[in-house]
PALO-62916 format. One record per residue: residue in three letters; x, y, z of N, C-alpha, C in turn. Coordinates in steps of 0.1 Angstrom, whole numbers. Example, Ala and Ser with C-alpha at 12.3 -4.5 7.8 and 13.67 -1.06 7.14 Angstrom:
BEGIN
<residu->ALA, nX->132, nY->-57, nZ->78, caX->123, caY->-45, caZ->78, cX->132, cY->-33, cZ->78>
<residu->SER, nX->128, nY->-22, nZ->71, caX->137, caY->-11, caZ->71, cX->129, cY->0, cZ->79>
This chain:
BEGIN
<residu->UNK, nX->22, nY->-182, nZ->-9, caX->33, caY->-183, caZ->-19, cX->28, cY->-178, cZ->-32>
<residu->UNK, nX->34, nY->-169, nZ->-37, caX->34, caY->-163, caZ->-51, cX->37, cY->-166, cZ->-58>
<residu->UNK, nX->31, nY->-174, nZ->-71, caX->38, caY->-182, caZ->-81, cX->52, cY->-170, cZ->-90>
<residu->UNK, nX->58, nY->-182, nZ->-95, caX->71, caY->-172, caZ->-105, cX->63, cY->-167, cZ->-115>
<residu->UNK, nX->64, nY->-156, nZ->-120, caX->64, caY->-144, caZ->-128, cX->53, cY->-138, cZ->-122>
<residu->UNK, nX->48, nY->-139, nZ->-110, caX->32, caY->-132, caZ->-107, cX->39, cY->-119, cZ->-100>
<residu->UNK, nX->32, nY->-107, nZ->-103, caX->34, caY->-98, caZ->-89, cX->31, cY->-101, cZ->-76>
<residu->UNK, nX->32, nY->-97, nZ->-65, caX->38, caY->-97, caZ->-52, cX->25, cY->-87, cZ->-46>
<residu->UNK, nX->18, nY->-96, nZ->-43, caX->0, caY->-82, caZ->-37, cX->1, cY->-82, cZ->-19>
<residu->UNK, nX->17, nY->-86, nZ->-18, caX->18, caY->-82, caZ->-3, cX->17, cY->-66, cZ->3>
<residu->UNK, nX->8, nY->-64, nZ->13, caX->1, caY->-46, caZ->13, cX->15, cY->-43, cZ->23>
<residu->UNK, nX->19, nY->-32, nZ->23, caX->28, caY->-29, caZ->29, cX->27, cY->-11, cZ->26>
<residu->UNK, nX->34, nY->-5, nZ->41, caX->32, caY->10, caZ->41, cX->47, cY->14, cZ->40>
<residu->UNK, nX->50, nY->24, nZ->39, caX->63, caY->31, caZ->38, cX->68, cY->27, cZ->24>
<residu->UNK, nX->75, nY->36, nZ->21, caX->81, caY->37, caZ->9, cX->90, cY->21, cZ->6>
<residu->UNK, nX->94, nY->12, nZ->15, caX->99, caY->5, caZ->17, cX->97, cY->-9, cZ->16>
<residu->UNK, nX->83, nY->-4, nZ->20, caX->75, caY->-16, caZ->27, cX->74, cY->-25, cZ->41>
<residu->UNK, nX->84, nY->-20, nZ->46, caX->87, caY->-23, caZ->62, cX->77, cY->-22, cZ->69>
<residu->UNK, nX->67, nY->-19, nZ->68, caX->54, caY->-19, caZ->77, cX->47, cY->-25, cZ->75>
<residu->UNK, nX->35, nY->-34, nZ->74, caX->29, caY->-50, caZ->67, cX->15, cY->-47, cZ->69>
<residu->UNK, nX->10, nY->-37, nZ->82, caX->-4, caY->-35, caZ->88, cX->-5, cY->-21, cZ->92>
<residu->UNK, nX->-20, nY->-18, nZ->88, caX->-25, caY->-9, caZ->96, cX->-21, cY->-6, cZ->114>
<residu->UNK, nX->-20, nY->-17, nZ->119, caX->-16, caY->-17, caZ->135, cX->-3, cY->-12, cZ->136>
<residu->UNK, nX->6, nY->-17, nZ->129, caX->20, caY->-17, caZ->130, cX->19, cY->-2, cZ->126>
<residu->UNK, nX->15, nY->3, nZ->117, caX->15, caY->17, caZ->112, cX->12, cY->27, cZ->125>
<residu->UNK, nX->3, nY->24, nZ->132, caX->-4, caY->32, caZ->140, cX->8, cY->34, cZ->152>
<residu->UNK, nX->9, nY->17, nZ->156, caX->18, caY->19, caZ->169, cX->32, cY->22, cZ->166>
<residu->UNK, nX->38, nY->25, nZ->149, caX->49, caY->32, caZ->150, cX->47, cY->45, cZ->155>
<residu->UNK, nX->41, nY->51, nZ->146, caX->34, caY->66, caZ->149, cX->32, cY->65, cZ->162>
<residu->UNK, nX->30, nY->60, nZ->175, caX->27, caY->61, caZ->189, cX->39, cY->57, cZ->191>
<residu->UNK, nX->45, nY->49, nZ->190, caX->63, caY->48, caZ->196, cX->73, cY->51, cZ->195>
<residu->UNK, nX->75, nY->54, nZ->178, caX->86, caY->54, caZ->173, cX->98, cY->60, cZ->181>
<residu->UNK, nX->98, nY->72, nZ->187, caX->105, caY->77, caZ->196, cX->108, cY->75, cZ->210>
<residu->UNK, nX->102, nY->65, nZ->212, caX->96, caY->60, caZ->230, cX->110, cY->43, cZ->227>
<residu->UNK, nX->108, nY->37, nZ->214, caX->112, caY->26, caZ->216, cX->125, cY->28, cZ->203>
<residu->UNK, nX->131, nY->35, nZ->202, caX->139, caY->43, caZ->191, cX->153, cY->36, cZ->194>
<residu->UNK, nX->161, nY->29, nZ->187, caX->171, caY->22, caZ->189, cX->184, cY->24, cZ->180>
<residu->UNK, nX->199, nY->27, nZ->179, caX->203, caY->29, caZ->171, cX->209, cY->14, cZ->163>
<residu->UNK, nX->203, nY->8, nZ->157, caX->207, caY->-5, caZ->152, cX->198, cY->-4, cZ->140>
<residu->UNK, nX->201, nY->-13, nZ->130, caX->198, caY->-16, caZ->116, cX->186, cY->-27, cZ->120>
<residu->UNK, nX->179, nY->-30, nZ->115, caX->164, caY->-35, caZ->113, cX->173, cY->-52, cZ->113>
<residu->UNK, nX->166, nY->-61, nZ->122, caX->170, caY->-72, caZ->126, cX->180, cY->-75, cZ->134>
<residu->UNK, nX->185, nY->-65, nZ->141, caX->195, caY->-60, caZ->151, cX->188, cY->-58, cZ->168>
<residu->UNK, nX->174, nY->-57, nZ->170, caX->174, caY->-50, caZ->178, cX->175, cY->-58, cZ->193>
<residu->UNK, nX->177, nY->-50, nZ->206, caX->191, caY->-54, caZ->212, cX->178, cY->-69, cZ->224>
<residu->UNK, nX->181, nY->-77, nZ->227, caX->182, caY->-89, caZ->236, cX->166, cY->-82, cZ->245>
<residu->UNK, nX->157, nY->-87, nZ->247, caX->147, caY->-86, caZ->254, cX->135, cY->-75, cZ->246>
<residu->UNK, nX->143, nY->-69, nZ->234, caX->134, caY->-64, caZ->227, cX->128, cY->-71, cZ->216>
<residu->UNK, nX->113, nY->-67, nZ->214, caX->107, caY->-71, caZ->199, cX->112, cY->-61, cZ->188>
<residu->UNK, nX->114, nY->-65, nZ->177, caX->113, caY->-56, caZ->166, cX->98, cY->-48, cZ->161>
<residu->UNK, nX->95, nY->-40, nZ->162, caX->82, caY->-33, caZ->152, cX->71, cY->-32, cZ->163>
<residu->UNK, nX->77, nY->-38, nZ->178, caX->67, caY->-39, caZ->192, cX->72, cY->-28, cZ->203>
<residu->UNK, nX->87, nY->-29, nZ->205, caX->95, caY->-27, caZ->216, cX->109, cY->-22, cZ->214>
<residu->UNK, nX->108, nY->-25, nZ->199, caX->123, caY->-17, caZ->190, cX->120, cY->-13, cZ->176>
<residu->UNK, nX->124, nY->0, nZ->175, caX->121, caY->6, caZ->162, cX->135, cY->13, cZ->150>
<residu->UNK, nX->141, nY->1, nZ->148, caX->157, caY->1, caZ->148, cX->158, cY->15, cZ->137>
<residu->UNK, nX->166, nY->26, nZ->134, caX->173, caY->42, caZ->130, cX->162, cY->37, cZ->114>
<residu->UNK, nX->163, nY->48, nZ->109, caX->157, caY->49, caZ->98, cX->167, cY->54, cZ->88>
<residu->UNK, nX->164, nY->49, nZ->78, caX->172, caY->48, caZ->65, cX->178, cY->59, cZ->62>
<residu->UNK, nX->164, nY->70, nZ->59, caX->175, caY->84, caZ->60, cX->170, cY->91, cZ->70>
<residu->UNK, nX->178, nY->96, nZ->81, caX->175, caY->106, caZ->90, cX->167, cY->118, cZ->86>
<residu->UNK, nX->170, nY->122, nZ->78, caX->166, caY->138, caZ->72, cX->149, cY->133, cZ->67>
<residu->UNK, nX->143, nY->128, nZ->68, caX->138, caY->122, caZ->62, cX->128, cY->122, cZ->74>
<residu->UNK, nX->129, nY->122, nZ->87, caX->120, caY->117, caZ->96, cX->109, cY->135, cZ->101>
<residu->UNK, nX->98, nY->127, nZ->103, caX->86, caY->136, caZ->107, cX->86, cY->143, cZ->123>
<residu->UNK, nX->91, nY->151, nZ->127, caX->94, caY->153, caZ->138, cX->85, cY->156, cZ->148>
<residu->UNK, nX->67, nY->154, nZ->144, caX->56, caY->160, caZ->146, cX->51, cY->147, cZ->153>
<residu->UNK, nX->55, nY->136, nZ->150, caX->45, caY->125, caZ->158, cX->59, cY->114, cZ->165>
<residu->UNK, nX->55, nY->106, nZ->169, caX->64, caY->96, caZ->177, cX->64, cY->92, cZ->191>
<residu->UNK, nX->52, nY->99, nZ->197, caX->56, caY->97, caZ->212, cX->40, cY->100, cZ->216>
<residu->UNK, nX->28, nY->94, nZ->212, caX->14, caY->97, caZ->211, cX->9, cY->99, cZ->227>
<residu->UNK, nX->16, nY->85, nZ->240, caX->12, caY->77, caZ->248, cX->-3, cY->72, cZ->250>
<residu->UNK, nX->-3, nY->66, nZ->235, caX->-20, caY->63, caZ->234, cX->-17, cY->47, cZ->239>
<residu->UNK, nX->-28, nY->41, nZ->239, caX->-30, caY->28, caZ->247, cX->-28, cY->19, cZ->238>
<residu->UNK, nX->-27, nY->3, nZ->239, caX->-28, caY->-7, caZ->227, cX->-45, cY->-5, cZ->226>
<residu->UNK, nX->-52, nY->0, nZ->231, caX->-67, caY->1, caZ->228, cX->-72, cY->11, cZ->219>
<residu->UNK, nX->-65, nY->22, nZ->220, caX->-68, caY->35, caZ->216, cX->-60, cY->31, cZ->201>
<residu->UNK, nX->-53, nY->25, nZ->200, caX->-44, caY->26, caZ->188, cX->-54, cY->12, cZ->180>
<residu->UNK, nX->-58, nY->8, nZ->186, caX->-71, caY->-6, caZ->179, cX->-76, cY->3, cZ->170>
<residu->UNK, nX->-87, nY->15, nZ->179, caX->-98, caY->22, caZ->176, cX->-90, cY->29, cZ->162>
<residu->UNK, nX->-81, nY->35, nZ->164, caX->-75, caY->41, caZ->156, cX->-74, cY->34, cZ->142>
<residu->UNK, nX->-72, nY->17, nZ->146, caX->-70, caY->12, caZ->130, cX->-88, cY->6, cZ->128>
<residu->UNK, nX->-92, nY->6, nZ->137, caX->-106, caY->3, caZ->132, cX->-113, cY->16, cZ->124>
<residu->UNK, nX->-114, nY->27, nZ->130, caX->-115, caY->39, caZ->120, cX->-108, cY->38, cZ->110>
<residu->UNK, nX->-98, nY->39, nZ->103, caX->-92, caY->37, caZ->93, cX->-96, cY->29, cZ->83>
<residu->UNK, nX->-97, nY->15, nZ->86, caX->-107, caY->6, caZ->81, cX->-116, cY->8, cZ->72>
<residu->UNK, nX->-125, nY->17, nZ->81, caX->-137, caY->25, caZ->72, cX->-135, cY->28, cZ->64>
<residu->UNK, nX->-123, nY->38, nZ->58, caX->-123, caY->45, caZ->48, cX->-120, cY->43, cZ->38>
<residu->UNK, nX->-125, nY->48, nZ->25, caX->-127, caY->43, caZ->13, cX->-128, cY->53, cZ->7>
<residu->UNK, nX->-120, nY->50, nZ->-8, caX->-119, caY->60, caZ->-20, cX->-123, cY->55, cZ->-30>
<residu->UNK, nX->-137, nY->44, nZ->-25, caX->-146, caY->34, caZ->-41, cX->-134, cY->29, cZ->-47>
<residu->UNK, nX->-124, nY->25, nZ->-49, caX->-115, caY->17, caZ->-58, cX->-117, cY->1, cZ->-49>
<residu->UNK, nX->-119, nY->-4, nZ->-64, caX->-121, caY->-22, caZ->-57, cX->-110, cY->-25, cZ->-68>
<residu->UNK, nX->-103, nY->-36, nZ->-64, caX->-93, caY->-44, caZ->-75, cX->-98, cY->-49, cZ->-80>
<residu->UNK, nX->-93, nY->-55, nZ->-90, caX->-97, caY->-59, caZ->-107, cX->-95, cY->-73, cZ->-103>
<residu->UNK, nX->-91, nY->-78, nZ->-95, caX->-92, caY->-99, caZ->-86, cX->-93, cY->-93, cZ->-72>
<residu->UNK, nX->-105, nY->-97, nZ->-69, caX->-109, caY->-93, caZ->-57, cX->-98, cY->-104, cZ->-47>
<residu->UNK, nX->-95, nY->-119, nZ->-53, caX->-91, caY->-126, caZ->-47, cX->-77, cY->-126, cZ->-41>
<residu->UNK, nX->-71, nY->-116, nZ->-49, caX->-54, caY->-115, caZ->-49, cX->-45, cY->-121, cZ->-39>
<residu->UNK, nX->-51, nY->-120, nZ->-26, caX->-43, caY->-123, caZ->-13, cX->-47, cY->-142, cZ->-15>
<residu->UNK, nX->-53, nY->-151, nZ->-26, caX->-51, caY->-163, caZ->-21, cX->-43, cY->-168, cZ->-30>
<residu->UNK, nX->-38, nY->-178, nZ->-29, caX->-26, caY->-185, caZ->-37, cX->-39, cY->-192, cZ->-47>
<residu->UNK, nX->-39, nY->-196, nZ->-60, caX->-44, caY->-204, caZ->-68, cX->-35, cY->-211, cZ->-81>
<residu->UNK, nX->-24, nY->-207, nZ->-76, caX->-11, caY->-219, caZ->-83, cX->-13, cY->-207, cZ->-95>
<residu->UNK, nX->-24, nY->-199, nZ->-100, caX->-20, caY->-189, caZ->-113, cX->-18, cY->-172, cZ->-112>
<residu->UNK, nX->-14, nY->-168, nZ->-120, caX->-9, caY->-148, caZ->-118, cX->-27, cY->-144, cZ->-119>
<residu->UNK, nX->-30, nY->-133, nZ->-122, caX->-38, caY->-124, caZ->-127, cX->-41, cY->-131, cZ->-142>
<residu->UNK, nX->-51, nY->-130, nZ->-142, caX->-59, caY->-133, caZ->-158, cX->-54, cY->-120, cZ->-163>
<residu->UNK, nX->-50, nY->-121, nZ->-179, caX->-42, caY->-109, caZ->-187, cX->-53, cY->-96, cZ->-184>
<residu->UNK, nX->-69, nY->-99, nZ->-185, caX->-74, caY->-89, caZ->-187, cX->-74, cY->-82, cZ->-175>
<residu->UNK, nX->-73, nY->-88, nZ->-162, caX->-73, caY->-78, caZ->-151, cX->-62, cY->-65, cZ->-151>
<residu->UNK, nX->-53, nY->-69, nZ->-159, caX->-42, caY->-60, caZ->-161, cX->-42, cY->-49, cZ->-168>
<residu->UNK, nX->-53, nY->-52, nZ->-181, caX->-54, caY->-42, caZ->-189, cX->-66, cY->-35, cZ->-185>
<residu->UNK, nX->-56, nY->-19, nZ->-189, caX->-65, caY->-6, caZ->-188, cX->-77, cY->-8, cZ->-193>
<residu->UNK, nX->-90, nY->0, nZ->-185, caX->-99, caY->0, caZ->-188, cX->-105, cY->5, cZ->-203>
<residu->UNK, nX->-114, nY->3, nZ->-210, caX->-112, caY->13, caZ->-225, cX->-119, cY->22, cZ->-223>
<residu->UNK, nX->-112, nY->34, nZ->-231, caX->-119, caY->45, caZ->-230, cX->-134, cY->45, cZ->-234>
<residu->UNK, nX->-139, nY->56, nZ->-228, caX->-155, caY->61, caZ->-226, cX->-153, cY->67, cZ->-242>
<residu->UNK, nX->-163, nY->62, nZ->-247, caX->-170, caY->67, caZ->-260, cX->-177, cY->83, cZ->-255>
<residu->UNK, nX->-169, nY->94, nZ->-263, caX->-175, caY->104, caZ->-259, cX->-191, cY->109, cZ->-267>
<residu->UNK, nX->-199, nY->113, nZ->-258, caX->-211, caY->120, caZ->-262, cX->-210, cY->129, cZ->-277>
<residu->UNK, nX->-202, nY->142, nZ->-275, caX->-201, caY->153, caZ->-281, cX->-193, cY->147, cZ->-295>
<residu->UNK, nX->-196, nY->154, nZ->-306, caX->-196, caY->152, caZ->-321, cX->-177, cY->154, cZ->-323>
<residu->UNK, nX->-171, nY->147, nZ->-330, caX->-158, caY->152, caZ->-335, cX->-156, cY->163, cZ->-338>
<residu->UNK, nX->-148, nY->170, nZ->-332, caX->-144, caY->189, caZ->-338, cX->-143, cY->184, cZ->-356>
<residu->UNK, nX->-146, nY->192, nZ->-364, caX->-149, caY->192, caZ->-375, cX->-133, cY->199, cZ->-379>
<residu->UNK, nX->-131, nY->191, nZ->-393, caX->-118, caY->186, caZ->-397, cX->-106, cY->182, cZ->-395>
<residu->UNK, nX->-112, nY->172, nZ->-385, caX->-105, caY->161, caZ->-377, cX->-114, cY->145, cZ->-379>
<residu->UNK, nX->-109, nY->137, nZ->-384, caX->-114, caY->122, caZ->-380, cX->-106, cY->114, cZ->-376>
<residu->UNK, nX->-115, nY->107, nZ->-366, caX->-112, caY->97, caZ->-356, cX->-103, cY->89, cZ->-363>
<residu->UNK, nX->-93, nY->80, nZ->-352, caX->-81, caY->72, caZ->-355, cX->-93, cY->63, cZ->-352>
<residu->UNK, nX->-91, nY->58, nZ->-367, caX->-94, caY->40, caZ->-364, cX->-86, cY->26, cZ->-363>
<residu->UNK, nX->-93, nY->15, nZ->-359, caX->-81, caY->3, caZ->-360, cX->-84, cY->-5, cZ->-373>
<residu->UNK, nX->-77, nY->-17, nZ->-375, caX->-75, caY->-27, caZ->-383, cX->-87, cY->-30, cZ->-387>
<residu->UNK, nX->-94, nY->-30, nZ->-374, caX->-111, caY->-39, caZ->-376, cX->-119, cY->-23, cZ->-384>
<residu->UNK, nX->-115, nY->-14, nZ->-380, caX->-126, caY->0, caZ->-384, cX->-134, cY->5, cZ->-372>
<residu->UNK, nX->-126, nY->1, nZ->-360, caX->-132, caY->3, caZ->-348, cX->-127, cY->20, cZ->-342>
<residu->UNK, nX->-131, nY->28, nZ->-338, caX->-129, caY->43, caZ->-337, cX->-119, cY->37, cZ->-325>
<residu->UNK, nX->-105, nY->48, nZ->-324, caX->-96, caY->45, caZ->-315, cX->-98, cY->53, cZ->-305>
C-alpha cells in the first residue's frame, strides 16, 4: 500500500502499464497472436486466463508490431529469456533503494532532488562571471 501523496513505484511495461513483469512481457511477445481475443481487458471469454491464455484487442490497432506474436517458444525458454534480461544493466541505481516496501512514509525530499551540478575544472570564459546565490555560493 502506497501512502497518500507518495508516488506509485509499481514497475510496469507498455505505455500503459498493463504488463507488471518481465515474464508477462516475454510470454506476450510469444502469444500475443496465438491467444489474441476480440474483447476489452477483463472480458476475456470462460475457460480463459487473462495475460496467460487471453490477450484481450489492443487499444490502438495501428499501433501493433506485426514482427513478433507467435514465437512457439516453451514456458522454459521464455524463463531463460527473462533470466537474461535480468542481467542487464545501464549502472542506474535509485535514489531509495527500498521503494518497493511500504514504511507508512513517501521518499525523503532529497531523494527527489536533482543531483548538483559538477564544478567544472576549466577557468570562466573571460568577461563573464559566474551567477552566484544568496549565500555567495557559485551557481
Amino acid at each position: 500500500m502506497t501512502p497518500p501523496n507518495c508516488p506509485n513505484f509499481q514497475k510496469a511495461f507498455f505505455h500503459n502499464g498493463y504488463v507488471k513483469s518481465l515474464k508477462e512481457l516475454v510470454h506476450f511477445y510469444n502469444t500475443r497472436d496465438v491467444f489474441a481475443y476480440p474483447v476489452q481487458s477483463g472480458h476475456c471469454p470462460p475457460g480463459t486466463i487473462e495475460k496467460v491464455t487471453c490477450w484481450p484487442e489492443p487499444e490502438v490497432k495501428n499501433n501493433i508490431d506485426m514482427t513478433t506474436g507467435n514465437l512457439g517458444l516453451t514456458d522454459h525458454e521464455e524463463d531463460l529469456i527473462v533470466i537474461f534480461l535480468g542481467t542487464l544493466t545501464d549502472g542506474f541505481t535509485t535514489p531509495y533503494p527500498d521503494a518497493d516496501k511500504y514504511t507508512g512514509n513517501c521518499l525523503p525530499p532529497t531523494a527527489l532532488s536533482p543531483p548538483p551540478l559538477p564544478v567544472s575544472a576549466a577557468p570562466f570564459p573571460p568577461g563573464l562571471t559566474p551567477l552566484r546565490s544568496s549565500t555567495g555560493e557559485q551557481v
